[in-house]
C-alpha positions as CSV (number, residue, x, y, z in Angstrom):
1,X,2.1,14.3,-15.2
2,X,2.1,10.9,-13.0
3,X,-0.3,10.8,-10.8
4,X,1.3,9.9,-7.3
5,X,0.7,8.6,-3.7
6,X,0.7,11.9,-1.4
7,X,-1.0,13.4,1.3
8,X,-2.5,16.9,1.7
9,X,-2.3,19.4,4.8
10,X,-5.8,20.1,5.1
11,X,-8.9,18.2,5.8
12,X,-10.6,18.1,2.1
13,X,-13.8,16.5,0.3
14,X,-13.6,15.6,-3.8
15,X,-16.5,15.6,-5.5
16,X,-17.0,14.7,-9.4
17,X,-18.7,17.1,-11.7
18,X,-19.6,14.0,-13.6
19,X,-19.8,10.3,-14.1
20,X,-16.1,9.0,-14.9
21,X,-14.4,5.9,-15.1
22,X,-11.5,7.0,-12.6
23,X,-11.2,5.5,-9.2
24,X,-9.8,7.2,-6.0
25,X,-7.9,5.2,-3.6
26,X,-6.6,5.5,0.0
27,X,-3.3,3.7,0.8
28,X,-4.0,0.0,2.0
29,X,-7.4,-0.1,0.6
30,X,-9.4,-0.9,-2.3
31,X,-10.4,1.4,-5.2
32,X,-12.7,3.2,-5.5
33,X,-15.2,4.3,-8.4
34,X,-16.0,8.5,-8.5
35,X,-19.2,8.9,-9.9
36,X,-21.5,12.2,-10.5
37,X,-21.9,14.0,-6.7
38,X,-20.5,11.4,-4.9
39,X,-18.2,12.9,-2.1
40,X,-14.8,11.5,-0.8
41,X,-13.6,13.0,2.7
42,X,-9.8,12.7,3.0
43,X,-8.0,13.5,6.1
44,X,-5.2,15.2,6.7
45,X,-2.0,13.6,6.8
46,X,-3.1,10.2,5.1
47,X,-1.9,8.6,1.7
48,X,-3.8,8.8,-1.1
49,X,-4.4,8.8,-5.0
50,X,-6.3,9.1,-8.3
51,X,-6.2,6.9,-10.6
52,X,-6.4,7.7,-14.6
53,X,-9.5,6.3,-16.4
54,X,-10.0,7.1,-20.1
55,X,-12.4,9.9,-19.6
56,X,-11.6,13.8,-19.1
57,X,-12.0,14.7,-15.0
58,X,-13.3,17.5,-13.1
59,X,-13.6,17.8,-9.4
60,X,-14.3,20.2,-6.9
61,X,-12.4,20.3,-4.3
62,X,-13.1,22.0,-0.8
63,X,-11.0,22.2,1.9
64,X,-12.3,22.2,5.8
């Protein structure tokens, strides 16, 4: 599956499992890298996306 430009209905922080060559990205900015722990808040409501490095991905995901 394609990953796509959306936005959730919840509040929500990511967080990688692991180190990882794949980048997050909110809409009008720059990417950016997910590394090991590193937490992303995303609000509701706004655009955003993953996008595919070479390496397997896990994230946690919790919703606020």
């Amino acid at each position: 599956m394609e990953l796509v430009w959306h936005r959730d209905r919840e509040d929500r922080l990511i967080k990688s499992t692991h180190d990882t060559d794949w980048k997050f990205q909110f809409d009008d900015e720059l990417p950016i890298d997910l590394y090991k722990d590193g937490l992303i808040a995303i609000p509701k409501g706004l655009y955003h996306r993953l996008i595919k490095g070479t390496t397997p991905l896990t994230i946690k995901i919790i919703e606020y």
